[in-house]
C-alpha positions in Angstrom: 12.4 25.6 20.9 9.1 24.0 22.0 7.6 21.0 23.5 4.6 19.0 23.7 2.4 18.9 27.0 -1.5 18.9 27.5 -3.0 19.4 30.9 -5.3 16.6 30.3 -1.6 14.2 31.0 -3.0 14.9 34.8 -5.3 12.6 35.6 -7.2 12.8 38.9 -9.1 9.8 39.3 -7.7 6.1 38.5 -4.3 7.0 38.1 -3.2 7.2 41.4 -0.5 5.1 41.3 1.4 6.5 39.1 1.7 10.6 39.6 0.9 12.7 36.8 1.1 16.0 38.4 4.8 15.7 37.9 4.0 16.5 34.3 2.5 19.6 35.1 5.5 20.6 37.4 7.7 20.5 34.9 5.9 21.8 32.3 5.3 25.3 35.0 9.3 24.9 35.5 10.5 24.7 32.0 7.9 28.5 31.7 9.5 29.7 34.7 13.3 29.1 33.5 12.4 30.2 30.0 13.6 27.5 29.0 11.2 27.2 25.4 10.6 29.6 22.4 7.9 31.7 21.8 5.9 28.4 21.2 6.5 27.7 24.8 4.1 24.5 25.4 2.1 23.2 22.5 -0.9 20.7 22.9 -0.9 17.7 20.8 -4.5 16.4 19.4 -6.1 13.3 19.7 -4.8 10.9 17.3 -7.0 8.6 15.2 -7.2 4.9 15.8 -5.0 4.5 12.4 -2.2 5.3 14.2 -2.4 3.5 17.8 -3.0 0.6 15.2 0.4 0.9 14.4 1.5 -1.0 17.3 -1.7 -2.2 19.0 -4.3 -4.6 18.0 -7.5 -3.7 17.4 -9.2 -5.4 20.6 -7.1 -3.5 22.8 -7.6 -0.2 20.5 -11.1 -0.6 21.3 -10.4 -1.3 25.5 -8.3 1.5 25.6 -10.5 4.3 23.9 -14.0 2.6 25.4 -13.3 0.7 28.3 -14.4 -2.8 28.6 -10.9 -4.1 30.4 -11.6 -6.9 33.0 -10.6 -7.1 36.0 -7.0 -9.2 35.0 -6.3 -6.5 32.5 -7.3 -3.4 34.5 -4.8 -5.3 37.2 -1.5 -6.1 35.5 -2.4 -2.1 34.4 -2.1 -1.3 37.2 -4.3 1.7 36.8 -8.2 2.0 36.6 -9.6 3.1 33.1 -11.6 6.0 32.5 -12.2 8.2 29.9 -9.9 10.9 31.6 -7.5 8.2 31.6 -7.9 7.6 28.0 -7.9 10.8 26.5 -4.2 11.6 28.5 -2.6 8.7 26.7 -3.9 8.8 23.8 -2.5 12.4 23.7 0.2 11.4 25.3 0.6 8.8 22.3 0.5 12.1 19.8 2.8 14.0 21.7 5.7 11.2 21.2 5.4 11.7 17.6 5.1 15.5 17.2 8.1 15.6 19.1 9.7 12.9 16.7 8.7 15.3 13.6 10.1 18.3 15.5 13.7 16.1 15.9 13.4 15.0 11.8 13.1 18.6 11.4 15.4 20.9 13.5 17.7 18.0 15.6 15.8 18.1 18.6 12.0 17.3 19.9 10.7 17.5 23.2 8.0 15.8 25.1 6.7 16.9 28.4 5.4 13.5 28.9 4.9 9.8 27.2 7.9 6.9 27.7 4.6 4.0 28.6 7.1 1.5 28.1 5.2 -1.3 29.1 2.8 -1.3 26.5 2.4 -4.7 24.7 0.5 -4.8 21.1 -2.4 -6.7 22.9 -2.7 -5.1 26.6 -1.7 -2.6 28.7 0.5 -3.1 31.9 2.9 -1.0 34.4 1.0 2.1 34.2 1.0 1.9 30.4 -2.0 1.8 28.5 -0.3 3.0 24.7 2.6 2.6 24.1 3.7 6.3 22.7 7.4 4.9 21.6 6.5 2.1 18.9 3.3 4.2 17.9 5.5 6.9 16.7 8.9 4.7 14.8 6.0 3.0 13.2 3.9 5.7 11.9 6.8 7.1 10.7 8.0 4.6 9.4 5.0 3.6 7.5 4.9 7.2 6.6 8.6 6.3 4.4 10.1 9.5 7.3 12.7 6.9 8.3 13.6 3.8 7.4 15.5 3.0 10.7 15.6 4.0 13.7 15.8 3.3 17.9 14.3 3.7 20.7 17.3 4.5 23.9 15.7 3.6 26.9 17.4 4.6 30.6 14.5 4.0 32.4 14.9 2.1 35.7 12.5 -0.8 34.4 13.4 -2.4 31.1 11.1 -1.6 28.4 9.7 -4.7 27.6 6.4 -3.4 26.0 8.4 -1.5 23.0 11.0 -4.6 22.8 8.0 -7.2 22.3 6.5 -4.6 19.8 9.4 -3.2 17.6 11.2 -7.0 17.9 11.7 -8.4 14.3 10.5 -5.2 12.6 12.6 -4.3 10.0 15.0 -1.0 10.7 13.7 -0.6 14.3 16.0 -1.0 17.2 16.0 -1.0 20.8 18.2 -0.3 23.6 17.7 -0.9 27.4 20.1 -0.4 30.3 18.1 -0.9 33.2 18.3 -2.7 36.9 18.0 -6.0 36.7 16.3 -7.4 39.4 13.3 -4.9 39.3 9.9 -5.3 37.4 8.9 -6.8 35.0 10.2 -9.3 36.5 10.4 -11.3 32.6 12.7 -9.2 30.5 11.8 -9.2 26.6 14.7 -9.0 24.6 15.9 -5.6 23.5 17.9 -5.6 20.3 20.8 -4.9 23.0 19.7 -5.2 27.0 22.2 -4.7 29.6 21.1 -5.4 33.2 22.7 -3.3 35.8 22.6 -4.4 39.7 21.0 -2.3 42.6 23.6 0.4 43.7 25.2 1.3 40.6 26.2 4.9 40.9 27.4 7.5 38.8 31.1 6.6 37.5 30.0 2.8 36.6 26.9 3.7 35.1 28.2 6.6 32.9 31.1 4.3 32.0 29.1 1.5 30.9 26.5 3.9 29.0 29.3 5.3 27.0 30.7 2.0 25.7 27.1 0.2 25.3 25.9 3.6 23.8 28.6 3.9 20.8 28.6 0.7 19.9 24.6 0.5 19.3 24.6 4.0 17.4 27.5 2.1 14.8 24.0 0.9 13.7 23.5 4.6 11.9 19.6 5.3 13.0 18.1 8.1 11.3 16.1 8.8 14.6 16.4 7.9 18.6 13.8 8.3 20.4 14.8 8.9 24.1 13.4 7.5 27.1 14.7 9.3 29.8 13.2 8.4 32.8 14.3 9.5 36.1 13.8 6.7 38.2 17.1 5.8 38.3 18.2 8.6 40.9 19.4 8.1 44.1 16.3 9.1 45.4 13.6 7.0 43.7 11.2 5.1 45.4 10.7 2.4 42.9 14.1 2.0 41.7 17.4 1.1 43.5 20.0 2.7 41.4 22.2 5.4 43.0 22.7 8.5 40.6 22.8 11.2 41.8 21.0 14.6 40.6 24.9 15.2 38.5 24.8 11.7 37.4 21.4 12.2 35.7 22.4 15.4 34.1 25.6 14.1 33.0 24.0 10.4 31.6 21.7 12.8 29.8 24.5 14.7 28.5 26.1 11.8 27.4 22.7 11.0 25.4 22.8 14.1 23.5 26.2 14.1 22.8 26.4 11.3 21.0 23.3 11.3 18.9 24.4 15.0 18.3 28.0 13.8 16.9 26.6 11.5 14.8 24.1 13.5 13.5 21.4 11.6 14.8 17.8 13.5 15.5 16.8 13.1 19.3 13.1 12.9 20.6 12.6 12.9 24.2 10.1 10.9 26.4 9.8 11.5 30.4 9.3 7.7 31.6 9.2 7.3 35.1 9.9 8.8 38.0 8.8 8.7 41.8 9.6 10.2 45.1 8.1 11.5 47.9 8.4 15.2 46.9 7.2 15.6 43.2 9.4 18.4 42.7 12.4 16.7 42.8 10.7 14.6 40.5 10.0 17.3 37.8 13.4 19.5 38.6 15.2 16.3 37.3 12.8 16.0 34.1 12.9 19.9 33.4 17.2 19.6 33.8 16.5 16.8 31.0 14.8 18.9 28.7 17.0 21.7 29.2 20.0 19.5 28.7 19.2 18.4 25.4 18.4 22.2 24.2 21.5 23.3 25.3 23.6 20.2 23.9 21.5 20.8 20.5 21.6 24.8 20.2 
């Protein structure tokens, strides 16, 4: 087993809002636990403008290799771009879809990073400047690797970037289960969205998952691409769920189950995830990761 990561995902200046280091924390965990194969962590190159053209327009191609955002655009961001900035999602952006080839290939791909969910084709927002999900379905998909496929997204914010994106294209779906009330405050619509209220714990959100969840995979993808942020623990600053660390292992679990009953490929993405101590940040992503090797071995 393997998984995608690059050093350059930390970035030290602009970024500071969203906290990359956690990236690197895992990535040292999942070495420590031995985890990964001998290919332990491999490094993803830069893609080429082809492929962020996928899902982007060109204008904000250009903006997000070169610069040039205004001052609006640099806002609803939420970040400040520089090239450092740049050149981690842009490999971020190739790491979502090596680890979409490794699941076409053996079951399973992992991706010590990516999930920029709020993404739109024409700017960036919520910490997003690419968004890694729709860049890789439509690549592949223009590539004739998979006709359909779906993006499952358990982030604590709805992914509204990859909704507006993947919306009306042919064979790719998307799923959200998300809090409600939280940011973005205007919801796209998923091909299937279900809203959650602040303090749902463990029993009604694994409950809900596991209905919503076989019902959307009757829909026979070829691929899911798995956004498993961890924002939804207890512990979160940003979100107001209540899993606990056992209701995040078990939801992802559930995940990996289910695509693996149905023979469905999985392809994980970190998403979010924020607390005061990174670490308990990272343990949650690396228990993720190691979830879905075990589920898949």
């Amino acid at each position: 087993m393997r998984a995608w990561y690059s050093p350059l995902y930390r970035v030290r200046a602009g970024s500071e809002g969203f906290p990359t280091e956690k990236f690197a924390l895992t990535a040292r965990l999942l070495s420590a636990e031995g985890a990964l194969g001998p290919a332990g962590l491999v490094e993803p190159d830069l893609p080429p403008a082809t492929e962020l053209l996928r899902a982007h327009t060109p204008d904000w191609v250009g903006k997000a290799v070169s610069g040039g955002l205004s001052a609006a655009e640099e806002a609803a961001l939420a970040l400040k771009w520089s090239p450092e900035l740049s050149v981690a999602h842009r490999l971020c952006a190739r790491g979502t879809l090596e680890a979409c080839r490794d699941a076409l290939r053996g079951g399973l791909g992992l991706h010590v990073g990516g999930g920029s969910h709020h993404a739109f084709a024409a700017r960036g927002e919520g910490y997003c400047l690419l968004n890694d999900l729709a860049i890789a379905l439509l690549v592949l998909k223009a590539e004739g690797k998979v006709a359909r496929a779906a993006v499952v997204d358990l982030d604590v914010h709805q992914g509204n970037g990859t909704a507006s994106i993947l919306a009306g294209r042919e064979g790719l779906i998307t799923f959200s289960m998300h809090q409600e009330d939280l940011y973005p405050e205007r919801k796209e619509a998923s091909t299937r969205d279900i809203g959650l209220p602040a303090g749902t714990g463990d029993a009604k959100y694994l409950k809900i998952l596991e209905e919503e969840l076989t019902a959307f995979l009757a829909r026979r993808p070829e691929l899911v691409v798995y956004q498993a942020g961890v924002d939804v623990w207890e512990g979160d600053l940003l979100g107001g769920l209540s899993l606990t660390p056992e209701g995040v292992a078990a939801r992802d679990r559930l995940v990996f189950r289910l695509c693996r009953q149905r023979g469905v490929p999985v392809a994980v993405t970190l998403g979010g995830g924020y607390a005061e101590d990174l670490g308990d940040v990272a343990a949650l992503h690396a228990r993720t990761l190691t979830t879905g090797i075990e589920v898949f071995k």
